[in-house]
N, C-alpha and C positions, 0 to 999 in steps of 0.2 A: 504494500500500500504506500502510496505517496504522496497524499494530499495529511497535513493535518487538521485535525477536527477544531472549533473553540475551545479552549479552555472552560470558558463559563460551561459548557453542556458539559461538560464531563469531571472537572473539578471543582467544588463552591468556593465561591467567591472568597470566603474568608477561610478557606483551608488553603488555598493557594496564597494569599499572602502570608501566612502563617511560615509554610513551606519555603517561600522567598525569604523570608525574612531569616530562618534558619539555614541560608547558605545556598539554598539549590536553585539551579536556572530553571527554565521553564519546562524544558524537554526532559531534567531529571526530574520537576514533579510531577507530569505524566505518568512517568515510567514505574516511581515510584509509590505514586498513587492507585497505578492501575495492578501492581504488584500486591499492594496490600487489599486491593478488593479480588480479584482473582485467585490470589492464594497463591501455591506452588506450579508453577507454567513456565514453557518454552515461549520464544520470542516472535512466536506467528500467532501464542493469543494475544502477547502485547501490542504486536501491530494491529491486530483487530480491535481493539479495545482504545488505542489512543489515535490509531490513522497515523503514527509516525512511519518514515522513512527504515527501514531494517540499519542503514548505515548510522540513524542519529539514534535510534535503540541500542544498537552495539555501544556506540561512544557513550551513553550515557548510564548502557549499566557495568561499564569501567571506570565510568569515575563514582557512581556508588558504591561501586566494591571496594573503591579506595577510599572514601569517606568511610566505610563500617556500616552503611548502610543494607547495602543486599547481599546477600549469600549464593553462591554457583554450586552446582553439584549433579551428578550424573545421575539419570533413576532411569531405567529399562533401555542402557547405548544412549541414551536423547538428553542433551542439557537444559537442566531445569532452574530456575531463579527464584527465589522468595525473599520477600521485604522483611528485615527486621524488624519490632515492635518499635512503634514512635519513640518509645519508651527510652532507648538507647541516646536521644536528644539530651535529657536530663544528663544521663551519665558523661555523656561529650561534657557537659555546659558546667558541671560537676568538677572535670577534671580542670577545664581553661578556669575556672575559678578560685581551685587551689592555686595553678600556677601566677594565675594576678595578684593573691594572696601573697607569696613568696615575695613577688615582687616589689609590693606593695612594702614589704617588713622591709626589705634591701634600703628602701629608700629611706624609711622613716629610722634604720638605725644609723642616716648618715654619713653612707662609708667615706662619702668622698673628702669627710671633715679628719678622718684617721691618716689621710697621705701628705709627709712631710714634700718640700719641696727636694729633696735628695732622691728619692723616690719614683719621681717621676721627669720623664726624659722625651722631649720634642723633638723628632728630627723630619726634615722636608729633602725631597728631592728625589730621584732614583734608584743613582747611587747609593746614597744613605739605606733606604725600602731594602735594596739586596744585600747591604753587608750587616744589615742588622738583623733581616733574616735567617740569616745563615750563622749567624752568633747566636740568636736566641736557641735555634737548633742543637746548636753545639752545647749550649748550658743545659740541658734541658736534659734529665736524669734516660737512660735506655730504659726500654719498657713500659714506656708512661704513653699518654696522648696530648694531641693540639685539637680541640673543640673550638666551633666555629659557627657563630650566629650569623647568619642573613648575610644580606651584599652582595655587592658583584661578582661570582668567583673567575670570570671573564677576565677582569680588569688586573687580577690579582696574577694568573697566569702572566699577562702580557707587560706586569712592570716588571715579573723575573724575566722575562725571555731566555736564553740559553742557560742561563743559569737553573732553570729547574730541575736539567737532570742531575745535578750536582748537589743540588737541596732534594730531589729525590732517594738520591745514591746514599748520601748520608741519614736522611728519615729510615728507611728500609735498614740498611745495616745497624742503626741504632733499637731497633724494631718499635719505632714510632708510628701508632697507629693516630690515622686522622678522625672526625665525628664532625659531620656538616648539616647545619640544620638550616635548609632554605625556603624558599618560597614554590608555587606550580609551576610560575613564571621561570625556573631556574634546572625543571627538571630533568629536560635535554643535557645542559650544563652537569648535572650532577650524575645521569646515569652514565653518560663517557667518561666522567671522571672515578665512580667506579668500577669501569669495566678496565682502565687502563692508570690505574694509580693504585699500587698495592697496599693494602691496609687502610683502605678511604670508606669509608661508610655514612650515609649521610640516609636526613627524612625532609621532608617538608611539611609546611604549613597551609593551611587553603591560601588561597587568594593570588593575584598578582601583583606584585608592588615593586618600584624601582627605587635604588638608592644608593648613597655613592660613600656608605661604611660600611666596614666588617668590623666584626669585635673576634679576636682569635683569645684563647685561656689559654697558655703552654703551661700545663700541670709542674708545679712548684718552681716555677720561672717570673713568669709575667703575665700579664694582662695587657692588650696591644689594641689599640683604637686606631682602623686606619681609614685616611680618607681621601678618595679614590678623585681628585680634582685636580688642578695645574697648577703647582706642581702635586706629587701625591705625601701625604704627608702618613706621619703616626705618631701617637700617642702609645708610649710603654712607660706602663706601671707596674713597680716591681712593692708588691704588699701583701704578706700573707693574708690580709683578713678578704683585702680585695678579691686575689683568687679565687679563695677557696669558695666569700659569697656568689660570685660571677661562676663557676663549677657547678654549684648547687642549685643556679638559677637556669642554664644550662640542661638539669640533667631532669628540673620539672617541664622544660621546654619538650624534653626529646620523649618525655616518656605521654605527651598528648600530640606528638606530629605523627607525620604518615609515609612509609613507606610505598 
């Protein structure tokens, strides 16, 4: 089928805003609407039921299944889909609430009032970007990781240039493993990154967003604020309490993102 139906006929009005409002395009509340009224079905009753396209069905119950919304699964050779209970929204909204929480403590204990000015170190330019990468690497205990909130990781490749295989070379034989927490916008970026950079693992977050910092934690190192403009600059702060709170805020991040 290739024509889609209204919305208004087939979704109420304030069930679809509801649905909108909780993250999902139009084609995934369809799909997911028509999943929790049909029950357990293949994708020729979903195309009966919303008049979508088979191509925007397929696309949209991939990104459900990566939201934690639908379920896939094989019953008699024929693949079958079912909606999880609404109910799973609470528990999403549950977990991003702790993490704001976290957040929330981070700010109001202040940290940034605990960093003397010895502590922390501005350096701007290219040059500067790779030789202090490649130092923080070197201080940075073997067997640990470098965790890595948002940002360009584009921008980030391209101020090392040739130099990555050699910040490669030395992460691997250190056995420094990487943890990258991005955006949807970014997921291209992130799955070549690890298909082809050893010990790289990374999740994302819903949405699209651009922007021109990363925050990297190098475990019992620093804390490294960088920002990806003419020239590119960074902020490294070396503070145990900074770390280890930016670590922890960090690891409520990655345990509500999505692979």
């Amino acid at each position: 089928m290739t024509s889609s139906i209204n919305l208004d006929t087939f979704i109420p009005e304030n069930t679809f805003a509801h649905l909108k409002q909780l993250g999902l395009s139009a084609k995934e509340s369809l799909v997911y609407y028509a999943l929790l009224k049909a029950g357990d079905v293949g994708t020729s009753k979903i195309a009966e039921e919303t008049g979508l396209h088979s191509q925007f069905i397929y696309n949209s119950l991939e990104t459900l299944m990566e939201k934690g919304l639908v379920e896939k699964y094989l019953q008699n050779r024929k693949t079958r889909y079912s909606a999880k209970d609404p109910q799973i929204f609470y528990e999403q909204i549950e977990k991003n609430r702790k993490t704001a929480t976290l957040l929330n403590e981070a700010i109001k204990n202040d940290l940034i009032a605990t960093i003397d000015e010895k502590s922390v170190q501005i350096f701007k330019g290219n040059e500067a970007f790779v030789n202090n990468e490649l130092s923080l690497l070197k201080e940075m205990p073997s067997n640990t990781e470098i965790l890595v909130i948002g940002g360009p990781g584009d921008d980030y490749l391209k101020q090392m240039g040739s130099n990555v295989n050699q910040y490669e070379y030395s992460r691997n034989k250190k056995n420094i493993k990487v943890r990258y927490i991005g955006n949807e916008a970014q997921k291209k970026y992130l799955t070549e990154s690890a298909d082809g950079r050893k010990g790289f693992d990374y999740r994302y977050v819903p949405g699209n967003y651009e922007g021109v910092m990363n925050i990297s934690i190098h475990r019992n190192t620093a804390v490294t604020i960088y920002l990806f403009q003419n020239p590119v600059s960074m902020i490294i702060i070396r503070n145990k309490k900074i770390i280890d709170s930016y670590a922890e805020f960090f690891e409520a991040l990655w345990s509500v993102s999505k692979k």
